[in-house]
N, C-alpha and C positions, 0 to 999 in steps of 0.2 A: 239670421246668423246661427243661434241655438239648432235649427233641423242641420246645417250643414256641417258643425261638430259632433252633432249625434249619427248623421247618417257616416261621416269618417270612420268615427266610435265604431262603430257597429256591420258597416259594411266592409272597411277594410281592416279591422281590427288592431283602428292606433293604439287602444289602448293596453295594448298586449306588450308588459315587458317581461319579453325572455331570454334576458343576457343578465348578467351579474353588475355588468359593467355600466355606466353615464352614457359614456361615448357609445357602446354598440344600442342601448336603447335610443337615443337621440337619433343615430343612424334610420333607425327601423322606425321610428316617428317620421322622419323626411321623407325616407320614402312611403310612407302611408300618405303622407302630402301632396309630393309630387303624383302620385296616383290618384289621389281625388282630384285633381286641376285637371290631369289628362280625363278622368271620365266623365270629367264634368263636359270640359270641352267637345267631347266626345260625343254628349248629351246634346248639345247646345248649337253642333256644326253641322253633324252625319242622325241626328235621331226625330229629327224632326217632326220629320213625316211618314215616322213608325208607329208602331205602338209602344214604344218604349221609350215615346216624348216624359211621360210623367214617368217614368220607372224609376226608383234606387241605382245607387251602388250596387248594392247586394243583385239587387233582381237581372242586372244588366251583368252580372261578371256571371250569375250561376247558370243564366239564360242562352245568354252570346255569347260570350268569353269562351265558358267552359262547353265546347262539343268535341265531338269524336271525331277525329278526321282522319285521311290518310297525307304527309307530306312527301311529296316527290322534290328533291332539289336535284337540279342540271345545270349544266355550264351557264343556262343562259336563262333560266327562270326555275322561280320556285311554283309550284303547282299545287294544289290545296283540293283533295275531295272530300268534299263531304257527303254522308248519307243521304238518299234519297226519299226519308223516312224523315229528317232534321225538321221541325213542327216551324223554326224560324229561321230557316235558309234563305227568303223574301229578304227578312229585316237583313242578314246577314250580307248580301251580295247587296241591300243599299247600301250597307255601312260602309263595305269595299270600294263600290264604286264613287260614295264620296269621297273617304280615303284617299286616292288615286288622283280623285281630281285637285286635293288639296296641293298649293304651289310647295316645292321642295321647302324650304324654310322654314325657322324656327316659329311657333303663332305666338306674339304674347296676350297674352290676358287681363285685359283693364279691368 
């Protein structure tokens, strides 16, 4: 329990209050929350059989998260290039294609 408030801590940085106010910092605490459940899940569904089964927070949003793409949108799809240079385009097009298979619905999380 302790790694999974430190890696929060740390990777999405709950502990960062930058508003004056209760309310807008509490805001900004949920959503660090709700953000850790998603990459967790994220971890736990689509990363399995990456190398990014054991990875962080941190390593997974600065790795996969964060690349340089090109976005095309059209009437009838969004379209996504990425460089052909991208060191983890592999792990990327697994995450998508689990992604994609996952059923429309909300997942909860026991």
């Amino acid at each position: 329990m302790e790694n999974c408030l430190k890696e929060q801590k740390l990777g999405l940085k709950s502990d960062r209050t930058s508003t004056q106010t209760f309310e807008g910092n509490q805001l900004r605490l949920w959503f660090a929350s709700i953000a850790y459940v998603l990459m967790n899940a994220l971890r736990e569904q689509c990363l399995t059989k990456t190398e990014f089964q054991n990875a962080t927070v941190e390593t997974i949003r600065t790795k996969l998260l964060k690349l340089g793409a090109v976005i095309t949108i059209t009437k009838r799809r969004v379209l996504i290039a990425i460089s052909s240079a991208c060191p983890y385009k592999e792990s990327f097009a697994t995450v998508y294609k689990c992604l994609s298979q996952l059923p429309n619905q909300l997942l909860i999380m026991t």
